[in-house]
N, C-alpha and C positions, 0 to 999 in steps of 0.2 A: 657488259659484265666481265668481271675475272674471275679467272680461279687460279685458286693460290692452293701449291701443292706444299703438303709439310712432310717432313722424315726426322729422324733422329739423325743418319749419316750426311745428308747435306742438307745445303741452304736453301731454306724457299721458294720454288720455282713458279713463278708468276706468268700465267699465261692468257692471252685475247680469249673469250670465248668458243669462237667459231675454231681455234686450234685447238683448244682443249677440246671440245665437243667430240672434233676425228681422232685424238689420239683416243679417249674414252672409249669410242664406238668401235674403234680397232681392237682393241685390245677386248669387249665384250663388258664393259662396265659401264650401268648406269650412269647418265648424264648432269644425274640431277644434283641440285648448289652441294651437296653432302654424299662424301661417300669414302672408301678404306679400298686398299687393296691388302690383303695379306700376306705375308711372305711364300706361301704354298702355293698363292695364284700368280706370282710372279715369273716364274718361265714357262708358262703358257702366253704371259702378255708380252714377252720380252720378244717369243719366237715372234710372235705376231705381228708383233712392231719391226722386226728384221723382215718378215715377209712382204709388208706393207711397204717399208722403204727399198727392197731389190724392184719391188714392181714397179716402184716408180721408179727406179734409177734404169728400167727396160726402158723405158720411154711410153708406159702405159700413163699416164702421169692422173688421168680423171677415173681410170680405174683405181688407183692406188689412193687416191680418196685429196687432191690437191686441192686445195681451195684458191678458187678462182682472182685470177688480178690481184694475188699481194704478193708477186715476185720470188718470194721463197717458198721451197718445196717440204716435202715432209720431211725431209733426212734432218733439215737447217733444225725445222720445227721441233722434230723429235726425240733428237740425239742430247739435250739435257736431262728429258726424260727417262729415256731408257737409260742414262747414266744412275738416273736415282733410283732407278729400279735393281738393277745390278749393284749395286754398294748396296741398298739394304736389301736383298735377299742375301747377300752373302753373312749380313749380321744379324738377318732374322725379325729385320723390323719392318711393319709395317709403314706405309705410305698415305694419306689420309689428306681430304681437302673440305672446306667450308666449315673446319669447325674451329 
């Protein structure tokens, strides 16, 4: 499965499930096909997502939530995201995937 993340400030951001799933579970949002984040919940998940990629860049790498045997780390994974997180919180939009 994919999940396709939509915003108003950027483009599309298509992602494997099993990556979507740990950024989701990082940040404390539901997993499931449908779901929004709000512009208010967005630096609470941003921090999160920073805290999640300094851990693994310690070299904790299965604490920081890596998924096994596919070569790239969370930072490669996540760093699209938290770009579209930061652009729309700054314009106040939400973020929204599955619909």
């Amino acid at each position: 499965m994919l999940y396709k993340f939509k915003s108003r400030e950027t483009a599309d951001l298509i992602m494997l499930e099993p990556n979507a799933r740990l950024i989701l579970e990082i940040i404390g949002k539901d997993t499931g096909p449908k779901g929004i984040i709000l512009p208010e919940q967005m630096p609470a998940a941003i921090k999160a997502l920073e805290a999640a990629i300094a851990l693994e860049q310690s070299g904790d790498e299965e604490a920081a939530g890596a998924v096994p045997g596919d070569g790239l780390g969370l930072h490669q994974r996540a760093m699209p995201f938290l770009d579209m997180l930061q652009r729309n919180y700054t314009a106040g939009d939400e973020v929204v995937w599955g619909v």
